[in-house]
C-alpha positions in Angstrom: 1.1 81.9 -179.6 3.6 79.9 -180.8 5.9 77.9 -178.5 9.2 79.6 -177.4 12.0 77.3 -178.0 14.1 76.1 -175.2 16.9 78.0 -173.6 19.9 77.2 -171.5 19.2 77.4 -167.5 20.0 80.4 -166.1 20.3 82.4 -163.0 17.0 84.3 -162.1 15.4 85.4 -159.1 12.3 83.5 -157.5 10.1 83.5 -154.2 11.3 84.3 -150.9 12.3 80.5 -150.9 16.0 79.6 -150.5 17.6 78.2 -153.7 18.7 74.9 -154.4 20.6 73.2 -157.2 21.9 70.1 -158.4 23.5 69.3 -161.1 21.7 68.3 -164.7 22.2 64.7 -163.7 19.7 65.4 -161.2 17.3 66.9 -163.6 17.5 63.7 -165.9 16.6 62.0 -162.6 13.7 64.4 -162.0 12.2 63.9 -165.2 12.1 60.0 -165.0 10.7 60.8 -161.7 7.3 62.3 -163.2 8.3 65.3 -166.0 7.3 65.5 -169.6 10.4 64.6 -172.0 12.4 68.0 -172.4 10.7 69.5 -169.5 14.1 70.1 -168.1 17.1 70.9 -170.4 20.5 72.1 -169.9 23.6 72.6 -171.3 26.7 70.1 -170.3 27.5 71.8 -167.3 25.1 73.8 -166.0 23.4 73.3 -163.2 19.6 73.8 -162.6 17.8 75.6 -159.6 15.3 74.0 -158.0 12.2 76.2 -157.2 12.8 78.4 -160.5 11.6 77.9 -163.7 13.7 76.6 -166.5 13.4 77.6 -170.5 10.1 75.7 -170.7 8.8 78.0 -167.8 8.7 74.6 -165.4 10.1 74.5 -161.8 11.8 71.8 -160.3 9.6 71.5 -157.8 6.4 68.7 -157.6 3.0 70.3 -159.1 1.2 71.9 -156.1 -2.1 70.2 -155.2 -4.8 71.1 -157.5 -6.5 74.3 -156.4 -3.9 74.8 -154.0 -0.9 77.5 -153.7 2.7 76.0 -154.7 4.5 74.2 -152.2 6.9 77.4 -151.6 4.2 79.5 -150.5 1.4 76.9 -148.8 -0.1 77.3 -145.4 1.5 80.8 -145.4 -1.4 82.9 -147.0 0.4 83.9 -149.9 3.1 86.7 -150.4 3.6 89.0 -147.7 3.0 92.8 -148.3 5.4 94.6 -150.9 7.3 90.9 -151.8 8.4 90.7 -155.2 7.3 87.3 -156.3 8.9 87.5 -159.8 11.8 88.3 -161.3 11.6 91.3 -164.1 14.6 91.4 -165.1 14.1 89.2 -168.8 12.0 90.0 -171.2 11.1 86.2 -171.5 9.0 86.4 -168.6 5.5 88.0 -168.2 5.5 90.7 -165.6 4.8 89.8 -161.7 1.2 89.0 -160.8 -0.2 90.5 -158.1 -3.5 90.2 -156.4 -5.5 86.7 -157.5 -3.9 83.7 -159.1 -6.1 84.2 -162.3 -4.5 87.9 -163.4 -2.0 86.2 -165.3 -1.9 83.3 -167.9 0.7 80.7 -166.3 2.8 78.1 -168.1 0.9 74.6 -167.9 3.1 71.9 -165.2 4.4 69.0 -167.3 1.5 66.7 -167.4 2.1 63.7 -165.2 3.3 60.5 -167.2 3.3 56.4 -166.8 6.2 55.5 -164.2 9.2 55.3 -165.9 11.0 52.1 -167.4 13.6 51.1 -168.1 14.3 50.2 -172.0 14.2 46.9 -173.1 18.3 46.0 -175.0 18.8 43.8 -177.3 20.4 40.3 -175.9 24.0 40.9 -177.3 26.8 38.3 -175.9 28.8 40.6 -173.4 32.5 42.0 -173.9 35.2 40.1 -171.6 36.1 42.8 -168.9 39.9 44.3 -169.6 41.5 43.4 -166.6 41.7 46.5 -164.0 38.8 47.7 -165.4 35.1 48.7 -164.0 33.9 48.7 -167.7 31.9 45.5 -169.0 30.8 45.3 -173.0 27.2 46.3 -173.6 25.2 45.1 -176.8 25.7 46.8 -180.0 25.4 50.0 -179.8 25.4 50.8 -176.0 28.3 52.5 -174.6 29.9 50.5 -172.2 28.4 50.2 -168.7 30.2 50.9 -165.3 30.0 48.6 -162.7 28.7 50.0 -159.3 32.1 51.5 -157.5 31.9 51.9 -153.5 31.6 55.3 -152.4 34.5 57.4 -151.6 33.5 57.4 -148.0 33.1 54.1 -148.0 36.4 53.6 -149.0 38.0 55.7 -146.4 36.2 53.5 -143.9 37.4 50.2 -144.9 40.8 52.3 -145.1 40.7 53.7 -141.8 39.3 50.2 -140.2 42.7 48.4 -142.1 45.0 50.7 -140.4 43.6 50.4 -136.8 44.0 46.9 -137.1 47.7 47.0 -138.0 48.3 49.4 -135.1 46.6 47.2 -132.8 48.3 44.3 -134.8 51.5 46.0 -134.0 51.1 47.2 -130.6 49.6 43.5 -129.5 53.4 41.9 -130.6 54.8 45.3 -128.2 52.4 44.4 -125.4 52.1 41.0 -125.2 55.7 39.6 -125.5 57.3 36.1 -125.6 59.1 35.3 -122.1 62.0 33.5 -121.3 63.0 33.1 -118.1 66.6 31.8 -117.3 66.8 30.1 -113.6 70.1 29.2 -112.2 70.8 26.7 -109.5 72.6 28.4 -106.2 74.9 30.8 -109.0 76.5 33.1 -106.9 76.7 36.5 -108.1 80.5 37.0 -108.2 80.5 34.2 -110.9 79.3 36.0 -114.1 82.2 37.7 -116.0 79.5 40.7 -116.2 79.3 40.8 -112.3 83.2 41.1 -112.3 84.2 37.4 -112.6 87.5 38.1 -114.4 88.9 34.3 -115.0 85.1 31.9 -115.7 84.7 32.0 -119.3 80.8 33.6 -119.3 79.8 35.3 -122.8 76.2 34.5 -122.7 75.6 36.5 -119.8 77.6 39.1 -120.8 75.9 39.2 -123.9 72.7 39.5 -122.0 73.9 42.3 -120.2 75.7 44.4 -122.9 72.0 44.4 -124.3 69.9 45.0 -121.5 69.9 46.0 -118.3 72.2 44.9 -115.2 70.8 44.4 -111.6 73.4 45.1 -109.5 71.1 44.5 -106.3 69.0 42.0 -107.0 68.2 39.8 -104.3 66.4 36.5 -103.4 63.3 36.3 -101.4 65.0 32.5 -99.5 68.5 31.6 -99.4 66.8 28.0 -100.1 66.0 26.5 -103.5 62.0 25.5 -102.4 60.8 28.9 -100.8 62.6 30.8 -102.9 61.2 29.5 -106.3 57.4 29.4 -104.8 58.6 33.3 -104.2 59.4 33.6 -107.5 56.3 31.6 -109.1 54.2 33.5 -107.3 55.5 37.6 -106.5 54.8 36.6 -102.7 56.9 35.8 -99.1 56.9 32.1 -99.0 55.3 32.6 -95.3 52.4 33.4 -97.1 52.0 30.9 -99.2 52.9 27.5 -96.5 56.3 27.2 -98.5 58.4 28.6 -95.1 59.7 25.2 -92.9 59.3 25.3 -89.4 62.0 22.4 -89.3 65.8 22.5 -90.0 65.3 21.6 -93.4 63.3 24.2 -95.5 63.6 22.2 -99.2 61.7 19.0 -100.6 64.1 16.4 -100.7 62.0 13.4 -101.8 59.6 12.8 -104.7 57.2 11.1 -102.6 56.7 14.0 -100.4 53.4 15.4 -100.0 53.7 18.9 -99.9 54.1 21.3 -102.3 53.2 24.8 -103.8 49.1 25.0 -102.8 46.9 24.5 -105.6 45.3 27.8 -104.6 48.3 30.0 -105.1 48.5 31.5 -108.4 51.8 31.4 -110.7 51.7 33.7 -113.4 52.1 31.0 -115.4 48.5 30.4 -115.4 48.0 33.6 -115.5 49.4 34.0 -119.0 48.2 31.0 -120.2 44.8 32.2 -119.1 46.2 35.2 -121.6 46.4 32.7 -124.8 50.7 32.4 -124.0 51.3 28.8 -124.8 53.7 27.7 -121.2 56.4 25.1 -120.8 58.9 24.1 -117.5 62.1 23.0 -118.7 64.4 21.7 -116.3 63.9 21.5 -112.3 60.7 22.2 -110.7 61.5 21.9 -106.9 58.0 22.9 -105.6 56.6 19.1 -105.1 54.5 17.0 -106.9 51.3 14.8 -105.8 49.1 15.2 -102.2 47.2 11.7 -101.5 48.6 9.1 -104.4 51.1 8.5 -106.9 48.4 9.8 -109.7 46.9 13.1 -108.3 49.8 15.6 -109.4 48.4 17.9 -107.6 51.5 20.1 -107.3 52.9 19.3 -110.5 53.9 22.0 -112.9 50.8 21.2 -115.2 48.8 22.0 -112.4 50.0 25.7 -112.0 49.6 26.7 -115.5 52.8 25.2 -117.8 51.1 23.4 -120.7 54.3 21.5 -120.7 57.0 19.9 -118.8 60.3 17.7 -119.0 63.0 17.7 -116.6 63.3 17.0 -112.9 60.3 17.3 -110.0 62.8 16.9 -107.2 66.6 18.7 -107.1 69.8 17.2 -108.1 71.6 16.3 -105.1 75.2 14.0 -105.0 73.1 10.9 -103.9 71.8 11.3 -107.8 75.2 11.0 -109.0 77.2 7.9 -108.4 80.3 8.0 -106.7 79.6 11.7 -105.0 78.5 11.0 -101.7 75.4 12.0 -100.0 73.5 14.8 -98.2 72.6 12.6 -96.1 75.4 12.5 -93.6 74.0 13.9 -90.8 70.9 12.4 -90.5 73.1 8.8 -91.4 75.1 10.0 -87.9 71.8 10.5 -86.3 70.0 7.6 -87.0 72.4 5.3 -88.7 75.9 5.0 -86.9 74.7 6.8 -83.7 72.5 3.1 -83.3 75.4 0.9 -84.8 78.2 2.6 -81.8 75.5 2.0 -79.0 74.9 -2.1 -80.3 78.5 -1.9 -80.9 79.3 -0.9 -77.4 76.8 -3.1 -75.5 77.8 -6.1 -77.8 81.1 -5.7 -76.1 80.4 -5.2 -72.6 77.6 -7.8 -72.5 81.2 -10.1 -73.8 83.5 -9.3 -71.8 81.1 -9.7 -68.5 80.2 -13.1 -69.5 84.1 -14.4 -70.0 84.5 -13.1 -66.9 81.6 -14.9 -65.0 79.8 -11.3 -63.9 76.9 -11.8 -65.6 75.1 -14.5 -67.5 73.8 -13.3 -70.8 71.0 -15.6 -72.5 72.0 -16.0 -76.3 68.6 -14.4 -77.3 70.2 -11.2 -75.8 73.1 -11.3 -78.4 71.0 -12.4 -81.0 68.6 -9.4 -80.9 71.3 -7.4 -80.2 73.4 -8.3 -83.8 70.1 -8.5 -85.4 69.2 -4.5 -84.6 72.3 -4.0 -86.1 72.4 -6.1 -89.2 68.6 -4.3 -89.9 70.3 -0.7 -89.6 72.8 -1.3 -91.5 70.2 -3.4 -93.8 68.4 -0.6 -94.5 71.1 2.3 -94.8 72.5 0.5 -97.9 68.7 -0.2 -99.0 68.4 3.6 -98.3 71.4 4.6 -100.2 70.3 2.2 -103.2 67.4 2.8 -104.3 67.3 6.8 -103.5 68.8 7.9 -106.5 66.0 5.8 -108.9 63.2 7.1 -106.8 64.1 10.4 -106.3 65.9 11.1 -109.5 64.5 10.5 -112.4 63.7 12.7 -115.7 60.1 13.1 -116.4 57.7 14.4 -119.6 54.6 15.9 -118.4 53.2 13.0 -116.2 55.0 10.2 -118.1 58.5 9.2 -116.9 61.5 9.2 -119.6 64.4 8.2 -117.8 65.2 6.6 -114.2 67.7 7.2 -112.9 68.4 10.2 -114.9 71.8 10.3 -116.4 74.2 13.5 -116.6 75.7 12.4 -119.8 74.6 15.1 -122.0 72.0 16.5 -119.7 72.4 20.5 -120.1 73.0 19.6 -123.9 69.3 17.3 -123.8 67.5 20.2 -122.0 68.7 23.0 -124.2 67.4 21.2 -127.3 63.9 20.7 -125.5 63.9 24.7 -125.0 65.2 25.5 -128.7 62.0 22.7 -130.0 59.5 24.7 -127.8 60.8 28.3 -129.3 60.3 26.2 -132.4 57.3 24.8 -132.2 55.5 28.5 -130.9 57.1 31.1 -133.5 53.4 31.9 -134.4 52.0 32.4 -130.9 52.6 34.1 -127.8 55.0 31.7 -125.3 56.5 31.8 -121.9 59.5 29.1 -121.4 60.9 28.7 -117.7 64.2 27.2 -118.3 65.4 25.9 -115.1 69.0 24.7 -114.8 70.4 21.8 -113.0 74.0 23.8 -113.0 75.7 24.8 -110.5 73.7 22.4 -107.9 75.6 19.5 -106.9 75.9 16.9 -108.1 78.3 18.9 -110.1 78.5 17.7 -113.3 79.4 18.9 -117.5 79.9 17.0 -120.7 83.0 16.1 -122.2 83.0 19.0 -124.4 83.7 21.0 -121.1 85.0 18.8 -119.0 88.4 20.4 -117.4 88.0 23.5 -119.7 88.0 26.3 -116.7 90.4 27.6 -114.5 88.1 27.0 -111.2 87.6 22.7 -111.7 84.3 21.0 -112.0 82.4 23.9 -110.6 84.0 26.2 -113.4 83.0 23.8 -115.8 79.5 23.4 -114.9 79.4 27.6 -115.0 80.6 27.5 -118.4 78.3 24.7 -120.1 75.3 26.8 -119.0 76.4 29.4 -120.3 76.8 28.2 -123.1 73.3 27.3 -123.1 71.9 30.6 -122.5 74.1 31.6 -126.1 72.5 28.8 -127.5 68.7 30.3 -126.3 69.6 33.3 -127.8 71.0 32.1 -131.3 67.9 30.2 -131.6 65.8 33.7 -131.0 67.9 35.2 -133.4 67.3 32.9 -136.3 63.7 33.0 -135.5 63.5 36.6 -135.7 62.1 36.9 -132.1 65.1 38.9 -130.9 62.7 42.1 -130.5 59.6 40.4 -129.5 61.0 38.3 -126.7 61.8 39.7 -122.9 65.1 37.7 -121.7 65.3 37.4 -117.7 68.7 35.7 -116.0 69.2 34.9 -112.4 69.7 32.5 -109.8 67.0 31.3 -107.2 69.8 32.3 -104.8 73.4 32.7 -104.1 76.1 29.8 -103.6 77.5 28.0 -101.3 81.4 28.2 -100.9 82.5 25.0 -100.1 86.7 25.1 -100.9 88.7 27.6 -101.5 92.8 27.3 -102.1 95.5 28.7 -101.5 95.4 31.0 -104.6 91.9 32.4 -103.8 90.3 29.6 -106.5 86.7 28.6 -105.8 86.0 25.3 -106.0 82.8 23.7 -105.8 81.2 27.0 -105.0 81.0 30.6 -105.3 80.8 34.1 -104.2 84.6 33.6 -102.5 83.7 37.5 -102.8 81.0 38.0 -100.3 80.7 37.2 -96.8 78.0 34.0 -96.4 76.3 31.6 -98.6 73.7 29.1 -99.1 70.9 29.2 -96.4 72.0 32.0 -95.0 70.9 36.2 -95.3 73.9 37.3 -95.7 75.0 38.9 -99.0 76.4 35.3 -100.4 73.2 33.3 -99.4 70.3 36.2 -101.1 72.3 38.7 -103.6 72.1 37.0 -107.2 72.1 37.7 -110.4 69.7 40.1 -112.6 69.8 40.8 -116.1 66.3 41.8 -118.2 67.0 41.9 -122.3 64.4 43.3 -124.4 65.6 45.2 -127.4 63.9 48.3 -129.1 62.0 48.5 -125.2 64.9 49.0 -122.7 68.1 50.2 -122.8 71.3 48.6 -123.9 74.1 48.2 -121.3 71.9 50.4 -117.9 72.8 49.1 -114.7 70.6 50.0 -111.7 71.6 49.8 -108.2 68.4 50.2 -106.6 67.5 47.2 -104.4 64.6 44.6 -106.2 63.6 41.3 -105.6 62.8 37.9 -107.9 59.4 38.6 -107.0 58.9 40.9 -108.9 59.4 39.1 -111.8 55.9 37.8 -111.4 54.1 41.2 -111.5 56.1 42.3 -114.3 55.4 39.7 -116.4 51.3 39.5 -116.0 51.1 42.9 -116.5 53.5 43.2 -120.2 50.9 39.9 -121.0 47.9 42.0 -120.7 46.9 40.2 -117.7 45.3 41.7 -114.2 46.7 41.2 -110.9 44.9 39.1 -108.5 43.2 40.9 -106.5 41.8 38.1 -103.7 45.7 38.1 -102.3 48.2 40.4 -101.5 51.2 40.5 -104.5 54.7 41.2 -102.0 56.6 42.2 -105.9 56.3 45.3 -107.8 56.3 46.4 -111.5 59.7 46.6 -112.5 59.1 48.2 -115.8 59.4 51.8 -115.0 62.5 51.1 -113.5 64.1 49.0 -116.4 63.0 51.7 -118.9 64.3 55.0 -116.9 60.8 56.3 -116.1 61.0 55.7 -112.4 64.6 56.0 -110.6 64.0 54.7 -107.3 62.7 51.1 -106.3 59.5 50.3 -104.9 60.9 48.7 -102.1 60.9 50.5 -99.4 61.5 47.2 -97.1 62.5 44.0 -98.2 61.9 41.4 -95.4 64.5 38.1 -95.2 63.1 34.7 -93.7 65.3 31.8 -92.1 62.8 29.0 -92.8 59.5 31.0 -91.6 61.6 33.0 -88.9 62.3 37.1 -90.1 66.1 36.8 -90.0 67.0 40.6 -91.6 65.2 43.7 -93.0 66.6 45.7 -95.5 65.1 49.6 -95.6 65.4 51.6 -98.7 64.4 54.9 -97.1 62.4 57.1 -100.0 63.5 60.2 -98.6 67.0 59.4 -99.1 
C-alpha cells in the first residue's frame, strides 16, 4: 500500500487522555529528541497535540514499552466498557479496534535514531555586532544567530529588585536625616524678634521659624548651663545622671575639675554614631573633661560619641576676657579680703598697744602677721593671672589650638569650622552640635557688629549669632541639604537680667519681659527658645503651646536616626515628632519636675483631661 503523503496537523479526537499541545517548535524539539526526520510536520502555525497522531499516523508521545499498552492507557487494563478509543470522524483513519491489539494493522513508531548532533559549520570570520543588537554574523550561508536574551520574568525581577532599592534609597534620606542642633548660651526667650523682640535685629531665627515650627513653651530641664546641657545630651533629669550639685554652685568652673558627665550615661550622640552619622561639638562643651590625669579625657566630648571637636571644655566667663572683671567676687570677699581686714585690723591694734607700753609684741608677731598677708594677696593676683590661660583656652579634639583663647573673631572662627564639617559630610549622614559662646559673659562681638544694636554689647552679641545661624543655613542651601537636614534652635536656658534703664533697655541681659532669670525656676531662668525646621516633613510657620522640654530633643533624634532607645535606663523626654507634625495635639508631659541644684524647686502639671 503505498505511503500516504503527509498532511497538516489537525484537530481529532483521541483516548480518554487529556490533550496537550505545544507549538511546532516543540515538535522540532521532539524529533531531535528521538523521532524519525518528518515524523512530525506542520504548517507555520499550527500547533501539534500531544497524545494524537499527526499525518504520518505518529503520536507525540514516547513508544510504549515493547509488548506493553501505550503510556495513556498502562496499568489501567485497557479501555473501559463502551469507550470510544478512536476517532471516526476522517476517512484517513482505519475504523476503531476493539477487542485485542492484533485486530487492526497499526502504523509502525518512528524507529529510534543515534542522539542527535549538532551540525558541524564551516569556520567563517564572524560579522561585527550592529550596535543595539542581539544579532551576531554567522558563516556564509547561516542566517544570523540570536544571542541568548533573559527571560521576560527575569527581567521583571531585576526590575522589581531596582525599584525597591530606590524606595528604600529614598525613604533611608526621609528616615535618617542630617541634624543640626543650634545651642545658645543663657538667650532669654524675649530676645528673638520671632518670640516678640520688636527692636534686636534677629532674621536667622525668624527665618527658622517662618519655616518650621515655633515652641512657644519650651522649657529647660536647669536654669544652670552644666545640668542642664547633661539634660539635654542625655533626654534625662540631671539627678539621675550625678550632674545635680549639692553645693551653691551647680556648674564646672575649672578645666581641672574632675567631674563630669559619667562615662556610663549615654548621649545620643553615640547613639547615632553607633547609626553610621558622622558627629562633631562645635563650640562649648561644659560637661567636664578628664577623671584621674591630664591625659585620660574621660569626659571629653570624644568620649560620648562626637567624632570631632573644637571649641571650649570649660564656659566663657569675664575672668577669660581682660578687663571684665571676675565671677569670683564672692568667694575673693570670703577668702581673700575677709583675711586681709582681720591682719589689717590686728596689725593695728597689736601698734597702737605697743606705742602705748600695754603690751610688748615680739617682732616675729608682726612679721608673720604681714607675711599672711603679703601670701593672700600673693596668691589672689597669682589666682587672677594665670585663670584665664588655664581655664580658657580653645581646643581641637585632644590637642590644644589657642591659650588663652581670643574673642577677636571667635563666632566668625566657629561658624567656618561648622560650614567645613557640613562640607566635608555632604555624602553621609551627620549630626553637628553647634554650641555658642554668645550671650554668656564675657560679652563680646567683632568689629563688624560692634555698636550695631539698639540694646549695647549684649545686643550686639544677639545679633552676631544670629547671623551665624543665617550663615548655617546658606551653607545647607548651597549644598542642597535644605530638605534632608532637621534644624533645632534654643538656649540651654533663659538669661539673666543684669541692667535695665530708664527706657525699659536691656543691657547685659534679657528676658526684661519675664519675672526671674538665671538659676532660678521662674519663667526667666527655664522658658527658652524652640524652633524645629525640617522642610517637606513639618509644617511651615505652626506654633504649639503645649508645654515640652530640651529633653526631648534626645529621644526625637535617636528615633528619626533609626536608632533604639536604651532600654537599661529610664529616658525623662518624649518623642516630639507627632507633635511637630499635627498627628498628636497634646504633649506628653503630663508633669514636668524643676530642680534647684538637686533640690525639686517647682512642678509644672499639664492635666490630660483638660
Amino acid at each position: 500500500m503505498p505511503a500516504r503523503p503527509a498532511e497538516p496537523c489537525a484537530p481529532s479526537l483521541q483516548r480518554a487522555a487529556p490533550l496537550r499541545t505545544v507549538p511546532c517548535s516543540g515538535a522540532r524539539r521532539l524529533q531531535r529528541a528521538g523521532s524519525q526526520p518528518g515524523c512530525s510536520r506542520c504548517a507555520p502555525g499550527a500547533r501539534l497535540h500531544l497524545g494524537q497522531p499527526d499525518a504520518a499516523g505518529h503520536s507525540g508521545q514516547r513508544p510504549a514499552a515493547p509488548g506493553g499498552p501505550p503510556r495513556a492507557q498502562r496499568g489501567s487494563g485497557g479501555p473501559g466498557p463502551g469507550a470510544q478509543t478512536r476517532s471516526s470522524a476522517g476517512p484517513r483513519y482505519p475504523p476503531a479496534r476493539t477487542g485485542s491489539r492484533s485486530a487492526a494493522p497499526r502504523a509502525p513508531p518512528c524507529a529510534p535514531r543515534a542522539p542527535w548532533t549538532p551540525r558541524t559549520r564551516r569556520a567563517a570570520p564572524a560579522r561585527p555586532a550592529v550596535p543595539g543588537s542581539a544579532l551576531t554574523g554567522g558563516g556564509p550561508g547561516y542566517p544570523p544567530r540570536r544571542r541568548p536574551s533573559m527571560s521576560k520574568s527575569r527581567e521583571m525581577r531585576i526590575l522589581w529588585f531596582l525599584l525597591l532599592f530606590l524606595c528604600e534609597a529614598r525613604s533611608q534620606a526621609v528616615s535618617r536625616p542630617n541634624f543640626i542642633l543650634l545651642v545658645a548660651d543663657d538667650l532669654g526667650i524675649g530676645d528673638p524678634g520671632c518670640y516678640g523682640n520688636k527692636t534686636l535685629r534677629t532674621p536667622g531665627m525668624d527665618r527658622l521659624a517662618q519655616e518650621g515650627v515655633k515652641l512657644t513653651q519650651h522649657l529647660a530641664a536647669s536654669p544652670l548651663c552644666t545640668p542642664s546641657r547633661a539634660a539635654f545630651m542625655t533626654g534625662r533629669y540631671p539627678v539621675r545622671s550625678g550632674m545635680a550639685s549639692t553645693a551653691g554652685v551647680g556648674v564646672f568652673i575649672f578645666s581641672a575639675c574632675s567631674g563630669g558627665l559619667p562615662t556610663s550615661e549615654v548621649t545620643f550622640a553615640k547613639l547615632l554614631k553607633n547609626q553610621g552619622y558622622s558627629t562633631a561639638l562645635i563650640g562649648k562643651w561644659h560637661l567636664g573633661n578628664n577623671c584621674h590625669n591630664k591625659a585620660d579625657f574621660c569626659h571629653h566630648p570624644m568620649s560620648h560619641g562626637f567624632g570631632y571637636f573644637y571649641g571650649l571644655l570649660g564656659t566663657n566667663m569675664r575672668d577669660c576676657k581682660p578687663g571684665d572683671g571676675t565671677v569670683f567676687i564672692r568667694g575673693i570677699r570670703v577668702l581673700a579680703f575677709t583675711p586681709l581686714k582681720v591682719i589689717t585690723i590686728t596689725l593695728l591694734t597689736l601698734v597702737a598697744l605697743k606705742r602705748l607700753g600695754l603690751l610688748r609684741v615680739p617682732p616675729a608677731v608682726f612679721f608673720c602677721l604681714l607675711f599672711l598677708a603679703a601670701l593672700i594677696l600673693g596668691l589672689l593676683l597669682a589666682f587672677l593671672h594665670y585663670f584665664r590661660p588655664l581655664n580658657c583656652f580653645l581646643i581641637r579634639n585632644h590637642e590644644i589650638t589657642q591659650q588663652p583663647m581670643s574673642f577677636d573673631n571667635l563666632t566668625q572662627r566657629l561658624t567656618r569650622d561648622a560650614a567645613r564639617f557640613i562640607r566635608r559630610n555632604v555624602d553621609t549622614p551627620f549630626l553637628l552640635v553647634l554650641s555658642y559662646l554668645h550671650v554668656h559673659t564675657a560679652l563680646y562681638s567683632s568689629e563688624e557688629f560692634a555698636g550695631k544694636s539698639k540694646h549695647g554689647i549684649y545686643g550686639d552679641a544677639v545679633e552676631e549669632m544670629d547671623w551665624s545661624i543665617g550663615q548655617i543655613l546658606n551653607v545647607l542651601d548651597e549644598l542642597r541639604l535644605t530638605n534632608n537636614t532637621l534644624v533645632y534652635f534654643t538656649s540651654d536656658h533663659g538669661a539673666h537680667v543684669e541692667e535695665v534703664n530708664s527706657k525699659g533697655e536691656v543691657h547685659g541681659g534679657s528676658n526684661g519681659i519675664y519675672k526671674g532669670g538665671k538659676a532660678n525656676n521662674w519663667e526667666g531662668g527655664i522658658r527658652i527658645p524652640g524652633i524645629f525646621r525640617w522642610p517637606g516633613v513639618l509644617q511651615a510657620g505652626l506654633e504649639i503651646d503645649e508645654p515640652t522640654s530640651n529633653m526631648d530633643v534626645f529621644p526625637t533624634v535617636v528615633k528619626l536616626a533609626g536608632s533604639p532607645l536604651p532600654e537599661d535606663r529610664v529616658i525623662d523626654g518624649r518623642d516630639l515628632m507627632p507633635l511637630l507634625q499635627g498627628r498628636s495635639r497634646r504633649s506628653d508631659h503630663e508633669f514636668l519636675f524643676h530642680y534647684c541644684n538637686m533640690f525639686l524647686n517647682a512642678v509644672r502639671w499639664h492635666p490630660h483631661n483638660i
